[in-house]
C-alpha positions as CSV (number, residue, x, y, z in Angstrom):
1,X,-185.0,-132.9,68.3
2,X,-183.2,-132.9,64.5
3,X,-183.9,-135.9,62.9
4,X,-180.8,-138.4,62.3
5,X,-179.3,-137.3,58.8
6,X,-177.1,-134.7,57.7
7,X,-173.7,-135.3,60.2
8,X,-173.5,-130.8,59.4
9,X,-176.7,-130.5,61.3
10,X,-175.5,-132.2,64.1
11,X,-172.3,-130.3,64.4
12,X,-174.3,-126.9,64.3
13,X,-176.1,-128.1,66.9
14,X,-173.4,-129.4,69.2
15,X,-171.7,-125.6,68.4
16,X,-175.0,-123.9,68.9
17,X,-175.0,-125.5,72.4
18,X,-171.4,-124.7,73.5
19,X,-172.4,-121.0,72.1
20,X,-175.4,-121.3,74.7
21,X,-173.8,-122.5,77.0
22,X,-171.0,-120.0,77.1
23,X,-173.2,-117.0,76.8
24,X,-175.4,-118.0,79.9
25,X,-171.9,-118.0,81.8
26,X,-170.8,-114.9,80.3
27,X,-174.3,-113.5,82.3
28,X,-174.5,-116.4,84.9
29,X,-177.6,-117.4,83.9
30,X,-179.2,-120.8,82.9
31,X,-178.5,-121.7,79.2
32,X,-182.4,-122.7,78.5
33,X,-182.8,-118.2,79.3
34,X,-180.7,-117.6,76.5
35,X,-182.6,-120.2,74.2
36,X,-184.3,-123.2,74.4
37,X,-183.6,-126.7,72.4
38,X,-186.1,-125.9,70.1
39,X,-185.1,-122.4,68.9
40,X,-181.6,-124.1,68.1
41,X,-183.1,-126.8,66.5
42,X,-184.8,-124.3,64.4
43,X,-181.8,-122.6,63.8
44,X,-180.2,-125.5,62.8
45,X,-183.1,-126.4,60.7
46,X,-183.6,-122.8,58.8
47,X,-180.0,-122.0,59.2
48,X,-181.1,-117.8,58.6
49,X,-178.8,-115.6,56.5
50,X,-180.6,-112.3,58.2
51,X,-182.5,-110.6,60.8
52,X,-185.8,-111.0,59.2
53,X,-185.2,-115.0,58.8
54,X,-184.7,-115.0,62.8
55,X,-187.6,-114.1,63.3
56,X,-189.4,-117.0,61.8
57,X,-187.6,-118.7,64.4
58,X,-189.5,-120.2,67.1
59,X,-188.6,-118.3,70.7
60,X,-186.7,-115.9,69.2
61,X,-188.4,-112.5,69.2
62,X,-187.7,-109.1,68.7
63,X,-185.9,-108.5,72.2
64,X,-183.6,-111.7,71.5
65,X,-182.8,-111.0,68.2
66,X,-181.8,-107.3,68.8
67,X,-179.4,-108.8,71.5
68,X,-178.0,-111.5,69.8
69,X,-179.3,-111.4,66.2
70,X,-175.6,-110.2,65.0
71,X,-173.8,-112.7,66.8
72,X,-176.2,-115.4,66.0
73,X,-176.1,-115.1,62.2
74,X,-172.3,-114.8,62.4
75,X,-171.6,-117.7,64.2
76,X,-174.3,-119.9,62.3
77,X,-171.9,-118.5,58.9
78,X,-168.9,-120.3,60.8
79,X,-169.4,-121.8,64.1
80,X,-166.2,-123.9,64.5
81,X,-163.8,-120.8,63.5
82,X,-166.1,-118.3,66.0
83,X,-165.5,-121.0,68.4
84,X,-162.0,-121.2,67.6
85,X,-162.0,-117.4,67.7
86,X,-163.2,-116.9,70.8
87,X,-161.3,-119.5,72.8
88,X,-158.5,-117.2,71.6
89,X,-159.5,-114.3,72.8
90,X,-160.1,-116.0,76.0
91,X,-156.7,-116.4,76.3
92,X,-155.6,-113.0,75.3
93,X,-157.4,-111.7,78.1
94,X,-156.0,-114.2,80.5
95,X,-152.8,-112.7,79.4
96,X,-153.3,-108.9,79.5
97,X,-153.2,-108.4,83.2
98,X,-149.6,-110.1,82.9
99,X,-148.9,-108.0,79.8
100,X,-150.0,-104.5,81.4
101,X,-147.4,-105.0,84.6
102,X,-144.4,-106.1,82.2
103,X,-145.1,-102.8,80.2
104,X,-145.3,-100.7,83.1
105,X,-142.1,-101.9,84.6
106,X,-140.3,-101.5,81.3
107,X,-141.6,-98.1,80.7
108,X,-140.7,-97.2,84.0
109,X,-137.2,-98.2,83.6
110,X,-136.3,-96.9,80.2
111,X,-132.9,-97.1,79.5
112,X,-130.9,-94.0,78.3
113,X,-130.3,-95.0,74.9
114,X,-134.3,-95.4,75.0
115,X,-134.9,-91.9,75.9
116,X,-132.4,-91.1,73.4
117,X,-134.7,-93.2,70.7
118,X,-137.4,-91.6,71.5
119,X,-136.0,-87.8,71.3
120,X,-135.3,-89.5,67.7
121,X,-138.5,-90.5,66.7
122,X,-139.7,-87.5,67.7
123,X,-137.4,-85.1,65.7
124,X,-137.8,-87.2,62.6
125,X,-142.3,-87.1,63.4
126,X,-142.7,-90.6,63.5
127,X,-145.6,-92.2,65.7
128,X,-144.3,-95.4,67.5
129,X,-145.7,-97.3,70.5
130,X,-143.0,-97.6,73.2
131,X,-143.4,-101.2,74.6
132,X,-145.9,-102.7,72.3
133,X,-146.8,-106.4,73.0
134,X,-147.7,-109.0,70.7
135,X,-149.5,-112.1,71.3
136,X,-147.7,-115.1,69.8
137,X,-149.4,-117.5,67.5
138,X,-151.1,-120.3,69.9
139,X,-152.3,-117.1,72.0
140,X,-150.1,-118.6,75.0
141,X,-147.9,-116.3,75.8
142,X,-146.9,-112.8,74.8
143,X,-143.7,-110.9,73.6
144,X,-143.0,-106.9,73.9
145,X,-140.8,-105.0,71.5
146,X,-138.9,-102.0,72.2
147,X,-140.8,-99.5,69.2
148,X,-143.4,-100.2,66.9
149,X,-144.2,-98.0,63.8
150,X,-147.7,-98.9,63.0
151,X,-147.8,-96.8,59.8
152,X,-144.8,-98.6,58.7
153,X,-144.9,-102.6,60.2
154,X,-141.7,-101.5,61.5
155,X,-139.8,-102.5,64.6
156,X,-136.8,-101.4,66.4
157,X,-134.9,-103.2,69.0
158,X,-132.3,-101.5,71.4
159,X,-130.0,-104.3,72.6
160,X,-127.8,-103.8,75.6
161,X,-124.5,-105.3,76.1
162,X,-125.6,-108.5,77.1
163,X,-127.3,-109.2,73.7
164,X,-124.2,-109.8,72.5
165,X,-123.9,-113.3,74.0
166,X,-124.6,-116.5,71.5
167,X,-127.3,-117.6,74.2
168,X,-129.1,-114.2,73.9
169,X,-128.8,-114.1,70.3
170,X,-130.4,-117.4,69.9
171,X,-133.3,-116.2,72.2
172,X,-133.4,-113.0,70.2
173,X,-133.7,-115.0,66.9
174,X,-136.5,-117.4,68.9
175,X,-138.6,-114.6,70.1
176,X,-138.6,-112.6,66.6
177,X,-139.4,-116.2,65.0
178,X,-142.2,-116.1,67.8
179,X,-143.9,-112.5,66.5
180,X,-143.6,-113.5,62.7
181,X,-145.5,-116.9,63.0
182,X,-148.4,-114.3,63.5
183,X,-147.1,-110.7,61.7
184,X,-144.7,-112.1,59.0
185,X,-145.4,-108.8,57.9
186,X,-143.4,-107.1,60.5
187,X,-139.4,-105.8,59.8
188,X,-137.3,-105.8,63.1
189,X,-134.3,-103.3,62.9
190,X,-132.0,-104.2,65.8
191,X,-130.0,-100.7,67.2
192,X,-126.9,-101.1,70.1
193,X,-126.8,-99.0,72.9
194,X,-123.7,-97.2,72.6
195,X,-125.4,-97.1,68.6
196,X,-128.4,-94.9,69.9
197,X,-125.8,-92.8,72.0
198,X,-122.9,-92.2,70.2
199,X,-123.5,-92.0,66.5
200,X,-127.1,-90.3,66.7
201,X,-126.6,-88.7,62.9
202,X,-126.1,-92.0,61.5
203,X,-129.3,-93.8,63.6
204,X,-131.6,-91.2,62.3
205,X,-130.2,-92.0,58.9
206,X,-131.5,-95.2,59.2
207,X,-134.0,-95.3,60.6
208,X,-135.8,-92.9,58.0
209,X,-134.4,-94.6,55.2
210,X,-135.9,-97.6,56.4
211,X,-139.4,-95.9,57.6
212,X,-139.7,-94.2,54.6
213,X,-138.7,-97.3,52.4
214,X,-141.5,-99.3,54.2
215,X,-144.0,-96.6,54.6
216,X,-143.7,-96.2,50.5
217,X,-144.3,-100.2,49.9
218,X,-147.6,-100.0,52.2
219,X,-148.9,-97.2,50.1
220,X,-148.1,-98.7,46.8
221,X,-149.8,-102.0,48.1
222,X,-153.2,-100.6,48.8
């Protein structure tokens, strides 16, 4: 056991454990198979910066360390944010079932201005993802937007008539506000329906003016 002093050692350890701990689940397995006490307390104790370090560890040899060697020294580097990271991704996958069968239904049931969009993009050869979702910024819930242009950080809403109501445009506003909190990157171009339909010449317009003003800026910025 780590002798009572440095309050940083302690909080390794406590991490290192909850690591264990959620490894062993991941392969339903007792934690003590995926170390024991005292190779964390040497880990603690050494804290390695490589492979090579590890394996003056005590019970970790070559077969442990080429399994979780990689994760081991990245998570001693940061343990609280690898924590952190991975109860988020815990709930990503929670929601991607959820997310999958909302995308399906909405690709199934593309509107006619959508198909219209999409005969656009494809004239003007721009990539886009039809349905993309985005994961909000606490990782609790998800939002899907109509077209996203990777190359560009560029998306395009098609609004139906009944976006036109204060109460839809305040959800509208709440939902974009949702997406930026994690990709304030991201420019949102909102399009009508009878927009997409009826003045086709003057969408295209836009829309490369706008692809091709954002698709410049990235360039210049790398």
């Amino acid at each position: 056991m780590l002798p009572n002093k440095d309050i940083s050692d302690k909080r390794l350890l406590w991490a290192l454990k909850v690591k264990r701990r959620r490894l062993a689940k991941e392969k339903n397995i007792p934690p003590y198979m995926i170390f024991q006490n005292s190779t964390l307390d040497g880990l603690v104790i050494m804290r390695p910066h490589n492979k090579d370090e590890l394996s003056c560890v005590f019970g970790l040899g070559e077969h442990k360390i080429a399994e979780y060697g990689e994760e081991i020294l990245k998570f001693i580097a940061d343990p609280i944010g690898e924590l952190k990271r991975e109860k988020r991704m815990k709930r990503v996958r929670s929601l991607y079932p959820q997310l999958v069968r909302t995308k399906i239904k909405l690709i199934r049931r593309k509107t006619l201005a959508e198909k219209k969009f999409i005969e656009y993009l494809k004239e003007l050869n721009i990539e886009y993802r039809f349905q993309k979702g985005f994961v909000t910024k606490h990782f609790t819930r998800f939002r899907v937007v109509d077209f996203y242009i990777p190359r560009a950080k560029l998306v395009f809403e098609i609004d139906g008539d009944y976006h036109n109501t204060i109460q839809q445009e305040i959800n509208d506003e709440k939902r974009t506000g949702e997406i930026h909190e994690r990709r304030p990157n991201l420019l949102f171009v909102r399009f009508q329906n009878k927009e997409i339909i009826s003045e086709p010449a003057k969408v295209k317009r836009i829309v490369l003016e706008v692809f091709n003003s954002r698709y410049r800026a990235k360039k210049d910025n790398l």
